[in-house]
N, C-alpha and C positions, 0 to 999 in steps of 0.2 A: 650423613652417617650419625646416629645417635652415640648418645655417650656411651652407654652398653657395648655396641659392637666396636666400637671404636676402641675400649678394653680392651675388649678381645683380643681385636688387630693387632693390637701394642705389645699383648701378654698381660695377662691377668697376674699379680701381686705385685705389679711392678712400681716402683717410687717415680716420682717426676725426675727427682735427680738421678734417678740409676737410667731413665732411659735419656736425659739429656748427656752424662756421660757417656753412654753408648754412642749416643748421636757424635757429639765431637771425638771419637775414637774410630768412625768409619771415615773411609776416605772421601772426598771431597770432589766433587765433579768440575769444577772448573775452578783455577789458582784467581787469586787477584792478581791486577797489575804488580802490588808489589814483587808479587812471588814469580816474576820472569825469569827465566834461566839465568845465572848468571856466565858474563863474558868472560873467557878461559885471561883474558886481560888488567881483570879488577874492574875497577871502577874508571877506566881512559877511557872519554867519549870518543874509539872509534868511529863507530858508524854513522855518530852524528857530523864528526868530522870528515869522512868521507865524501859524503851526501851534501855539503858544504862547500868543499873544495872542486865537487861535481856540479854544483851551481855556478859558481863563480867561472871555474873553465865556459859554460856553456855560454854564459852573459859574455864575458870576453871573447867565445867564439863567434854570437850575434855581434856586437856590435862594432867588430873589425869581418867582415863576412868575406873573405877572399879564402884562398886555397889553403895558407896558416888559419882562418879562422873556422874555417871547413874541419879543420884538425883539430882543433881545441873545441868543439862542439863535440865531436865523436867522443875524443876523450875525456871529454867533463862525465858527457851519458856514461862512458863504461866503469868509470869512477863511482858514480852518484848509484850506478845499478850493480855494483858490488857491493857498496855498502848495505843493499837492501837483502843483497843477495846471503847477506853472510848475517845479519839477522834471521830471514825466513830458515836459512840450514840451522842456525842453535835453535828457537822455536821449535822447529819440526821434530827435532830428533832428541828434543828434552820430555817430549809428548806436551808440551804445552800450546802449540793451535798447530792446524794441517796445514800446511802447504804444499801439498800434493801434488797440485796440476802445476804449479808456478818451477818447483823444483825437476818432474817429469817434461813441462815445455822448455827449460834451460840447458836438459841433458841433450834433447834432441837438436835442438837449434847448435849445440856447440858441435854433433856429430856430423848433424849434417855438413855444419860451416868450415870444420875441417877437412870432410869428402869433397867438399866441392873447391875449398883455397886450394889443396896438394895432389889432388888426384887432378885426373885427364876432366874432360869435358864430358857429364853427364848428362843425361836428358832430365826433365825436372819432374818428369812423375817416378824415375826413378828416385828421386829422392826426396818427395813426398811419399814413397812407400814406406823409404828405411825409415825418413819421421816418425812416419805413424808407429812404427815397428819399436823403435828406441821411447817411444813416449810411454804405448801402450806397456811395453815390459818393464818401463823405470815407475807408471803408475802405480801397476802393482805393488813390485818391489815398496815403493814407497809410504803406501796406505798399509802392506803388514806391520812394515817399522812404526810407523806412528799408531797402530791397533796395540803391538806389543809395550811402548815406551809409554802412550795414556791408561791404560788399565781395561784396554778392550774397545774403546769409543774409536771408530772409521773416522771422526772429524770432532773439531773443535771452534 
């Protein structure tokens, strides 16, 4: 693009400073790292401490592996994946990156998990339907929220 039409594009009388003003006056497509949601906590490294205390159960569960360390492997994982878990929810719902499918695959898994711990005995493509059913309808739901909370962008 020449310089002329490239005028143009920009607006014709315009100063470099008035449209570099502009420029830093529109918003901004993607935050830097600094600019992460911040935790409703301050500055407590939660989730790093979570994810930590979910390692260590886990290695404690390896390396005594009997029916306590069977249990302290479960519970290091659900430790370590709530910590991840409750980052991807501030993320998502700050518009700061998608976690769409990840949020969508955790509703369903908890739906299904509780149909199937409290109810009777189900057959399992019954409950590969509701899956898909709770997945597809929490996707949606969740790609409008993160369309409305980034400024229109499906993903980040």
């Amino acid at each position: 693009m020449g310089r002329r039409s490239r005028k143009r594009a920009t607006g014709a009388g315009t100063t470099r400073a008035e449209r570099d003003a502009a420029r830093r006056e529109r918003p901004r497509g993607r935050r830097s790292t600094d600019e992460r949601p911040p935790a409703p906590w301050g500055n407590f490294p939660l989730v790093e401490l979570l994810v930590l205390a979910g390692i260590v159960l886990m290695i404690w569960g390896v390396v005594s592996w009997d029916d306590d360390g069977n249990l302290r492997f479960g519970a290091g994982l659900a430790v370590a994946a709530l910590g991840g878990l409750e980052l991807s929810v501030r993320e998502h719902f700050a518009g700061y990156r998608s976690h769409t499918t990840l949020l969508a695959g955790v509703a369903a898994f908890v739906v299904v998990s509780a149909l199937a711990l409290t109810s009777g005995p189900y057959q399992l493509w019954i409950l590969l339907v509701i899956a898909l059913a709770v997945f597809g309808g929490t996707f949606y739901s969740l790609r409008r929220v993160f369309q409305q909370r980034s400024g229109g962008l499906s993903f980040r």
